[in-house]
Structure formats: C-alpha cells, structure tokens
N, C-alpha and C positions, 0 to 999 in steps of 0.2 A: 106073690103074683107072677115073677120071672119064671120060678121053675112051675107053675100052672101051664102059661101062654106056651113054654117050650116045650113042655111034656103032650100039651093038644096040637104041637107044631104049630103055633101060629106064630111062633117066634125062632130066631135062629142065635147061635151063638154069637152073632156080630151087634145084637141089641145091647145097648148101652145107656145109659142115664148120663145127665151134664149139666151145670149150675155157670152161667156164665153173668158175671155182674162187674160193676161199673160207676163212676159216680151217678145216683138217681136212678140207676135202674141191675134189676135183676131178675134172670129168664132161666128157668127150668126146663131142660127136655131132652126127651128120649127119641133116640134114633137106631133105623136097625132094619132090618129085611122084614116082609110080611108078604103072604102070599094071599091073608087078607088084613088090610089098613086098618080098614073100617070097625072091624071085630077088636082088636086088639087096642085100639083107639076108646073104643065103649067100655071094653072091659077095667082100663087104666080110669076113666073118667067115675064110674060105679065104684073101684078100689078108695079114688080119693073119698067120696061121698062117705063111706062107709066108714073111714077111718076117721074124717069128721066129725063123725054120728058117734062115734064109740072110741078113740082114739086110737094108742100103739102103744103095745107092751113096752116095758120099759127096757128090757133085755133086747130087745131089736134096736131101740137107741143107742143102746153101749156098743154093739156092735157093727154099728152104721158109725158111728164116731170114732171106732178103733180103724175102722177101715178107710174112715174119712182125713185123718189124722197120720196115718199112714202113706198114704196117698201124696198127703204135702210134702212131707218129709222125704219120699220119696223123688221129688220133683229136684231135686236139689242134686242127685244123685249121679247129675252129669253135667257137665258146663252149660252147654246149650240146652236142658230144661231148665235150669238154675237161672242162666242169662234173663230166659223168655217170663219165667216166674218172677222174678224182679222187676222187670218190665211192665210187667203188668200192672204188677203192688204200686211201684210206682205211679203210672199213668191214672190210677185210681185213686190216687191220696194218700196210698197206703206204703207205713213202713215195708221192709223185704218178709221178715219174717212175722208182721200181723195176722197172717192168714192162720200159720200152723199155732199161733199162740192162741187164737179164739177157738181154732177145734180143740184145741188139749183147755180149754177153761167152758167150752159149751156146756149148758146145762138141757135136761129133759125138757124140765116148764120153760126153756128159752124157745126151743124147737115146736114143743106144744101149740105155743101161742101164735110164734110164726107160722107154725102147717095152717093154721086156721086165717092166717089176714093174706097170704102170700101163696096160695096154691088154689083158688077158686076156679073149681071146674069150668065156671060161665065166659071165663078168660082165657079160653085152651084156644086152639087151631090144630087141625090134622092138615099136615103137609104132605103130599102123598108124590112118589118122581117116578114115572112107568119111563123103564127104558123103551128106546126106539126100537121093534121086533124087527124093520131091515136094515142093518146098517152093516 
C-alpha cells in the first residue's frame, strides 16, 4: 500500500506508521504529508477491510517482525534512545527489555487474531493540519 500511495504521489517519503501503548490502552497511526488526506485516508481504511476479509501473507509477517525486532534493538543503540526506551518500559509495567523479547517470540496466529480485535476501521479518525498560507 506505501509504494501504491507514493508511486500516485499521494504520499511522500516522510509517511511513517507508529504503535504507541500504555497501560489499558494502544493507538496505531500513520502520519505523513498528503496533498490529499482524504484519498489516502480511504485508501488505508479499504487496505484494512480487505486484509480482514482475506488476511496477510505470512512472508510479509516475517518480514514486518524482522523489521520490527530490529527496530528495538535498534533503540538501545544510543544512551539517550536507550535511556527513553526504558522509561517508557518502565512507566508501563514493563520490564526494559519486554518489548524486544515479545517481537523475537511473536507469532503469525498472535498478530492474526489481534489485526482482527484491535485495528477496526470504524474506530479510525483522520487528522488533517493545513498550515497557515500567510505567515
């Protein structure tokens, strides 16, 4: 779906996806430039429906969780992401390194089950922030 939206331009290389959670709560979302919102907004909410309806290769699993598992590990890789990434763990119940031991143990049918209770298009919001044209 990224390189679709980017390739018709309605997306630009500063779009990004993000997972931010908490004790009791976690929030999914992509954020990014769009010269239109609304389009690219439809087109994610149709993506989810669809994969739904029919699920997700399991070879795009493995490699959303090499990349995800990456990523933690990754986090560690400087005091102050390291510091903030503890911080967090902590502040949420969580040991330091829980985080990268659940994506290096995640399973397909783990992911499977959640896409389906925890990604419900009907729960979405488009946020949209038009800068000021005189300033």
């Amino acid at each position: 779906l990224y390189r679709k939206l980017y390739d018709e331009g309605l997306i630009n290389a500063s779009f990004y996806s993000a997972v931010n959670t908490g004790r009791g709560f976690n929030v999914s979302y992509l954020s990014g430039e769009s010269r239109n919102p609304k389009k690219v907004y439809d087109e994610i909410i149709q993506e989810l429906i669809r994969i739904q309806k029919e699920g997700f290769p399991e070879e795009d699993f493995a490699r959303a969780k090499k990349a995800a598992y990456g990523n933690y590990v990754g986090r560690f890789g400087t005091v102050s992401a390291a510091a903030s990434t503890l911080l967090v763990s902590h502040f949420s119940g969580l040991e330091g390194f829980d985080v990268v031991e659940a994506a290096a143990n995640l399973t397909y049918q783990q992911v499977e089950a959640a896409f389906e209770k925890t990604l419900d298009p009907t729960l979405s919001a488009l946020s949209v922030i038009n800068p000021a044209e005189n300033q």
